[in-house]
C-alpha positions in Angstrom: -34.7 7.2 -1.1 -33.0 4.4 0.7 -30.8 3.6 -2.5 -29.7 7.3 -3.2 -28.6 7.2 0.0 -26.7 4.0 0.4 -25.1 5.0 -2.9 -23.9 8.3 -1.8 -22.7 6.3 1.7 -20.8 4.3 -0.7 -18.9 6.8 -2.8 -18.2 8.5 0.3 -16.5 5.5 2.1 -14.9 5.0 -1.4 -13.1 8.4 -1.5 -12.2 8.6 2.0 -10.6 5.0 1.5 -9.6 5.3 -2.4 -5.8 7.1 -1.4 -5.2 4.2 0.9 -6.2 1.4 -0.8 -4.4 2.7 -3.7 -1.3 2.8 -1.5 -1.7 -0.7 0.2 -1.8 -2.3 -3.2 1.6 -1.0 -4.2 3.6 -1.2 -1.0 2.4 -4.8 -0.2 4.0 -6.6 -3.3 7.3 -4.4 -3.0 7.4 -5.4 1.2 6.6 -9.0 0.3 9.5 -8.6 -2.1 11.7 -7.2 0.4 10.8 -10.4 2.8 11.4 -12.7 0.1 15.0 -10.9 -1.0 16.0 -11.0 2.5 16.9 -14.6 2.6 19.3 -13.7 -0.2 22.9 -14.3 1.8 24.8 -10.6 2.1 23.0 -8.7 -0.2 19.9 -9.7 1.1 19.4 -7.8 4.1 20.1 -4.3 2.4 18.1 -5.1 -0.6 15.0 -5.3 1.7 15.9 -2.4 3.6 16.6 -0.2 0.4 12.7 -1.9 -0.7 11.4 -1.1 2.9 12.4 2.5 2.6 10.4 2.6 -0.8 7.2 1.2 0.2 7.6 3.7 3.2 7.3 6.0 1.0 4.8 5.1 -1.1 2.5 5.0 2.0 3.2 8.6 2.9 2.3 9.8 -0.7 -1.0 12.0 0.2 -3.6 10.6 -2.4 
């Protein structure tokens, strides 16, 4: 009985998490990007604002 449950605790924490997991893994490379094309000298500065914008996004998308 103690299993079922614990699996089902699991599965739930797994969906209520899944959308924003999801989301973290895709807008963490493109923001560590953005910090790393920063340092470029005049372009730099919009190319990470441009990539901070997208990863903004992609955390708003309702999964």
């Amino acid at each position: 009985m103690k299993r079922i449950l614990f699996a089902l605790l699991a599965a739930a924490a797994a969906v209520n998490l899944g959308g924003c997991v999801l989301t973290k893994v895709v807008s963490v490379p493109m923001r560590a990007a953005g910090a790393v094309i920063s340092v470029v000298p005049v372009a730099g500065n919009t190319a990470h604002d441009v990539i901070d914008e997208a990863a903004d996004a992609v955390d708003k998308v309702p999964i």
